[in-house]
N, C-alpha and C positions, 0 to 999 in steps of 0.2 A: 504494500500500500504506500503513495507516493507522502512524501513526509514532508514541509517545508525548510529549506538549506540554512534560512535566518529566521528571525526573530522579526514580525512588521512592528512598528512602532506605534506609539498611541495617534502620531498627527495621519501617518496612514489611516488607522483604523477608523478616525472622525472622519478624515474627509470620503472616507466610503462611506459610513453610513448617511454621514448628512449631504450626500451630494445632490437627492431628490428633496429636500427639505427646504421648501422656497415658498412665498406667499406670491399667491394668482390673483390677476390683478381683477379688483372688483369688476362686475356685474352690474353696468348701469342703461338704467331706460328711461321713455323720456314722457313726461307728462302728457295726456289727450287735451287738458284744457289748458294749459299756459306753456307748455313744451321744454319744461325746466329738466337737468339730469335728477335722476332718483332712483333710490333702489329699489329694487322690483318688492314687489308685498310690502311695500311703507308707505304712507300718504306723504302727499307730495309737501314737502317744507318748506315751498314757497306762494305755495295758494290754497293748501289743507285743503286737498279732497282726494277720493280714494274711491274708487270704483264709480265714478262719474256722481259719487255723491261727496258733500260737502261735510266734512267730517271734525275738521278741528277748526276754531276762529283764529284767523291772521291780524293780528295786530298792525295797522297803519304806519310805517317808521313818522316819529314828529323830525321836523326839517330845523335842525339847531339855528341862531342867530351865526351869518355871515358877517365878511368881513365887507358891507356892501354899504 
């Protein structure tokens, strides 16, 4: 039975196992009624709604005093 000649070392041994260990880039879709990105099964967090119904209230942003 074949037997290995050396010893692999520990930085071998990590980079085999972690060689497929990597984050897949998200998964984004884009809203029916304002067309913003979002991720799929979440209401939309820029117009709150979610399956063509209106689901959470969006808050109006108030317009700070300019330098005008």
């Amino acid at each position: 039975m074949p037997v290995p000649k050396k010893r692999h070392s520990n930085v071998r041994q990590g980079k085999r196992r972690f060689s497929n260990y990597r984050l897949s880039p998200a998964k984004l879709s884009t809203c029916p009624s304002c067309g913003a990105a979002l991720l799929p099964h979440h209401a939309c967090p820029s117009c709150g709604t979610y399956k063509g119904r209106q689901v959470k209230k969006i808050k109006e942003k108030k317009k700070g005093k300019g330098k005008e």
